[in-house]
N, C-alpha and C positions, 0 to 999 in steps of 0.2 A: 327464296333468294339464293343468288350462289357466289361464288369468290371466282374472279375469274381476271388474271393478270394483273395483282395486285389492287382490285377494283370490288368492293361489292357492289353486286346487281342485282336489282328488285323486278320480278316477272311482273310487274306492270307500265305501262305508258303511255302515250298522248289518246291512245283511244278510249284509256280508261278516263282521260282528264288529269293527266300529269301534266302540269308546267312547270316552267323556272322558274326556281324560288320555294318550289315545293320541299317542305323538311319531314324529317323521316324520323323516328326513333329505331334503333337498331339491337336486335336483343338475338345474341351468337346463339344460345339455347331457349327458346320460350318455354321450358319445362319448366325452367329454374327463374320463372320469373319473379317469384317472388324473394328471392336472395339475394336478385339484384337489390342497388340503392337509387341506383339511381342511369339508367340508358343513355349510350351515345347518342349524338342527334349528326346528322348527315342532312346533306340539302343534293338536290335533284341537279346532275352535272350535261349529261350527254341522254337523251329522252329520243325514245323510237317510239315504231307503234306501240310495241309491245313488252319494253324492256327499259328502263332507266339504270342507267349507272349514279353512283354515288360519292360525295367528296366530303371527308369528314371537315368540319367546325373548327376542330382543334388539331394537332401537330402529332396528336400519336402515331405509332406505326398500328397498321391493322396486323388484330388478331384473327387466327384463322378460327372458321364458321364449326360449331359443335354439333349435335345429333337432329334439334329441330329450331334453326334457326329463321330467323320472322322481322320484319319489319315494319313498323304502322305510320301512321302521317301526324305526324306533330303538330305542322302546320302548314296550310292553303299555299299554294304557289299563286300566280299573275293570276288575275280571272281572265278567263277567255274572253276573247273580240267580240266572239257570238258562241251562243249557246241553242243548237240547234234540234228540237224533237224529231226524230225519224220512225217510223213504223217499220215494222220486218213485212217489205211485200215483196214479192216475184215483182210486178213493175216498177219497181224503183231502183234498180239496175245501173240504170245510167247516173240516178245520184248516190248510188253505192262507190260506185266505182273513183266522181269528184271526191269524196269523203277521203279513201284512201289517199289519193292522192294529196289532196291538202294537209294531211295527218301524218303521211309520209315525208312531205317535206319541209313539214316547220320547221325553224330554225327558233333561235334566242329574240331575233329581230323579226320576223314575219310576223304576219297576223296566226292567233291562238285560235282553234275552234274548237269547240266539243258537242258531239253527236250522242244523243242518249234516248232512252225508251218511257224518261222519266218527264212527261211533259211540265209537271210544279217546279222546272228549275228554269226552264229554257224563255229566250226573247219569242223564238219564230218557230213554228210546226210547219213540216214541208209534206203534202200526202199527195196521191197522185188522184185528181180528179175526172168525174165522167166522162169528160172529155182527151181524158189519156196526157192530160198536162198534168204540170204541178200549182197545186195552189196555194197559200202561203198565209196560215194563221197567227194572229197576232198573239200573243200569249202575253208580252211586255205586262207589267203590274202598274205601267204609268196610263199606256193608253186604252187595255181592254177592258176596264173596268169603267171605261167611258163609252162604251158601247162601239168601239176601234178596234172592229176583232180580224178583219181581213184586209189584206193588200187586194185592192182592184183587179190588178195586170195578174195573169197567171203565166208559169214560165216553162217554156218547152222542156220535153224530156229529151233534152241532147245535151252531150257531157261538156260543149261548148260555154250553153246557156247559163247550166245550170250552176260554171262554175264564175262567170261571168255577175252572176245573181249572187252569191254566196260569198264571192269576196268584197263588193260593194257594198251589200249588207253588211259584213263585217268591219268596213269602215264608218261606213254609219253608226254602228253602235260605239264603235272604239272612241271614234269624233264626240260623240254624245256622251259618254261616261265618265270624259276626261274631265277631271274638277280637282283646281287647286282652292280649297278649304283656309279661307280667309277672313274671321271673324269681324276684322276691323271693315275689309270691303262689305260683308254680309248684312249685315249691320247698319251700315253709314251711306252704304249707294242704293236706293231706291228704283224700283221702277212704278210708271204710272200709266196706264193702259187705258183708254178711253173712245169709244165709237165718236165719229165727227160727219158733221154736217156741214154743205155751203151755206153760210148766210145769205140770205134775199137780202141785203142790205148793205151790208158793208164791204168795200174793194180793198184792197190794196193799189200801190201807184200805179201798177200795168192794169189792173182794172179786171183782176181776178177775185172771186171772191171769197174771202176771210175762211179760216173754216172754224168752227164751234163745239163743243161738245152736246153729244145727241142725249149724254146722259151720265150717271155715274160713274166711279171707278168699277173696271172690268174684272181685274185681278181681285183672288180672293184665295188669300193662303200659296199663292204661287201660280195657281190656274184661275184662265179665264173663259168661259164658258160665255159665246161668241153665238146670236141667234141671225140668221140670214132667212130672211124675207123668202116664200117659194116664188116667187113675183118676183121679186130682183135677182141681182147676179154677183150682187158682191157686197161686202161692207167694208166703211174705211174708218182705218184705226191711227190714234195720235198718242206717239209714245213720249214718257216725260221721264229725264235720268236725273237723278238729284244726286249730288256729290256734298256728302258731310263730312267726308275726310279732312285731314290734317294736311292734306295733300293732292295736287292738281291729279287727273289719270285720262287715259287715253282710252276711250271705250273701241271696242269691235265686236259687232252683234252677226249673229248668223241664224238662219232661220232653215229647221231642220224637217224638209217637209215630210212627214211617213208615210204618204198614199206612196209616194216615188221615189223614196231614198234618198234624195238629192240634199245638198248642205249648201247653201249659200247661193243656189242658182234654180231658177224656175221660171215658169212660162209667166206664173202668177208673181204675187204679192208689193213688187214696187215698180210702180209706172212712169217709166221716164226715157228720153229720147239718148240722153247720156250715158244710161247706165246698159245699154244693150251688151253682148258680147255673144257670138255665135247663132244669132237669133234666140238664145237667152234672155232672160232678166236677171240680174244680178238679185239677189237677197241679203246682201253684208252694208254695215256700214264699218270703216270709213268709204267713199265712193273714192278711189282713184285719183291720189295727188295728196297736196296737203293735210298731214292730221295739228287736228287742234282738241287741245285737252279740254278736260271738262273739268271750271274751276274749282277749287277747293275751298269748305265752309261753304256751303250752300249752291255752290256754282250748276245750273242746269244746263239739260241740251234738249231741246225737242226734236223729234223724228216726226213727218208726216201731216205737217201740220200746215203746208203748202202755202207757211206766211211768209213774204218779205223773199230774203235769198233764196229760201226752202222750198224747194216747187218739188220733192219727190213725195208720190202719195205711196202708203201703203194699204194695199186695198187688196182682200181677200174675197177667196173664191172658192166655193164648195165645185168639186169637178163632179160635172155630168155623169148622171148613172147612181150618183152618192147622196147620201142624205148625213153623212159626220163627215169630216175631216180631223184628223189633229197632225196639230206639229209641234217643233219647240224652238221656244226663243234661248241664245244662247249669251249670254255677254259675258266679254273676256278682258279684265282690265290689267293694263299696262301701267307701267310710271313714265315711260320715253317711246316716244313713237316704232312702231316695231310693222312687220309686214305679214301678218298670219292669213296670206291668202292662200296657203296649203291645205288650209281647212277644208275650202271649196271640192264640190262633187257633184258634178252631173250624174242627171240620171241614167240609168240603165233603157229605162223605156221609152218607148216613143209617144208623143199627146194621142187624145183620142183622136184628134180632126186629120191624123194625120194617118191612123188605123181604123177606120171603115167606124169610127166611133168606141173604142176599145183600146184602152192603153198597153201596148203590146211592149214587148221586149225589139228592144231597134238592133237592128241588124247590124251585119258586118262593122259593129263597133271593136275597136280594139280592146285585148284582155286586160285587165286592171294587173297593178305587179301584184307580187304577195307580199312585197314590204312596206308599212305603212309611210307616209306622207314624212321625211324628217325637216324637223323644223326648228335651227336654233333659237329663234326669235319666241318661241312658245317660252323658252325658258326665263324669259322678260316678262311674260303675263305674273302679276300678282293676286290674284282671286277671281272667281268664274259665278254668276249665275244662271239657274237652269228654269224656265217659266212655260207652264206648259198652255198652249192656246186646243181648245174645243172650240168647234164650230160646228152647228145643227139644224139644218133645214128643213122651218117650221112652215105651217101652211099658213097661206094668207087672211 
């Protein structure tokens, strides 16, 4: 470390995985560490690639740096957006080159990334496959130990692509990890997941028929392990939200799909003529327009259940070529109606029907920014549940 314009500055930064917020312990001599009593602590001010400045805690003036002066990490800054495994190869050039730059230009507000050799920390492994792409392993602790070890789509080695993939990923994750830690919501609002069937028998007034449960509750400790017919094409699921609170809340669910990144919007999962947007499918509820809360002491809401007013089905779909899927359910509750459609995220790539059967990376799409989504109305949400859906395509 060195003293430089009234500033100490530690030789390391954002490549090493320095963020905001990162605190420092500061020792003018490490010789004499033990006569210290006790080390200033510093937090992480102005962060490059390679170099962070420092801003002390307290009001003293700085003392100048002694003969072997040092500084260690007290404590963790932000955690990165994405945490990404890279290999040292000659052909990875061109995702050499997005790294820098991304790492070159964080900011306090952008999205965080850190690139390491150490695979046991990182969401996604990026290597460059036989095919002279990049392929993209799953490493997550949520979903590859469910057998969700690869992204489908592989993503060109152009510095366009690659950075087009890496900052959407990094919303993805950012979107995904965000949890406000709400014991009374955690607690008191329930969810109930269950496969449904049309009844042979019973209508409704328009002369649709009912739907039923195919079977037990789905969820189990938070996941639900979702089995799809190799003979069918989909399964349809009826969600049940129970409200124990002391108080009414406003649900907002989003569905996080991981074959494609995408948050709240897919080709799949809810069928309905209303809820289109872009040749999308919407994946959020509330649907556009009025929200209405979900009573307090017991008040429920079903999703999916195609009775009465409720005609949206939610109906899953293993994509062609795959035999797992996962994704995750997100719910975010409010106490006053709020608009967190900022959440939402198309995908990067293009369906397979639309790529020679192969979900590719879609073209001349616009670059995503590098500062996340802001949102004051996020700061209205009062607790978040995170639920994670498998799905596996068993033989007939």
């Amino acid at each position: 470390m060195s003293l430089e314009n009234d500033r100490y500055i530690v030789h390391v930064g954002s490549a090493a995985g320095i963020t905001h917020g990162t605190q420092f312990y500061v020792y003018r001599d490490q010789s004499k560490l033990s006569k210290r009593k006790a080390p200033r602590t510093f937090v992480a001010d102005q962060i490059s690639l390679f170099y962070t400045s420092l801003k002390p805690l307290d009001d003293r003036p700085l003392k100048p740096l002694l003969n072997s002066p040092g500084a260690v990490i007290a404590k963790a800054g932000v955690r990165p957006d994405l945490v990404v495994h890279v290999p040292l190869k000659n052909q990875l050039a061109p995702l050499y080159e997005v790294m820098l730059k991304l790492l070159y230009n964080a900011t306090p507000e952008s999205y965080h990334f850190f690139f390491t050799e150490d695979s046991s920390k990182a969401d996604i492994s990026l290597d460059v496959s036989e095919d002279g792409v990049l392929s993209v392993k799953v490493l997550d602790e949520r979903a590859a130990p469910h057998g969700f070890v690869k992204i489908p789509a592989e993503v060109p080695l152009k510095v366009d692509d690659i950075e087009r993939f890496l900052i959407s990923a990094a919303n993805f994750y950012r979107q995904l990890n965000q949890s406000i830690a709400n014991p009374e919501t955690a607690k008191n609002i329930t969810l109930s997941l269950v496969e449904l069937i049309s009844s042979p028998l019973d209508y409704d007034e328009n002369g649709r028929p009912l739907k039923l449960p195919a079977g037990g509750e789905l969820l189990v400790g938070g996941i639900a392990d979702i089995q799809v017919d190799a003979w069918d094409d989909h399964v349809t699921l009826g969600y049940e939200i129970t409200n124990n609170t002391a108080q009414d809340v406003y649900l907002h669910a989003f569905y996080f799909d991981h074959t494609e990144l995408s948050i709240g919007q897919s080709r799949l999962f809810i069928l309905s003529s209303l809820l289109r947007l872009n040749g999308l499918i919407d994946k959020i509820y509330p649907p556009p327009g009025e929200q209405t809360p979900i009573a307090k002491n017991g008040g429920t809401l079903r999703l999916g259940w195609g009775n009465g007013l409720d005609d949206i089905q939610y109906r899953f779909e293993i994509p062609e070529g795959q035999d797992i899927d996962i994704g995750f359910v997100k719910l975010m509750f409010s106490a006053a109606p709020v608009d967190l459609t900022s959440v939402v995220q198309r995908t990067v790539y293009r369906p397979p029907e639309e790529a020679d059967g192969k979900q590719k990376m879609a073209e001349e799409m616009k670059m995503p920014s590098l500062l996340p989504p802001q949102d004051p109305d996020l700061e209205e949400v009062i607790g978040t549940s995170l639920y994670l859906l498998v799905q596996h395509r068993v033989p007939h």
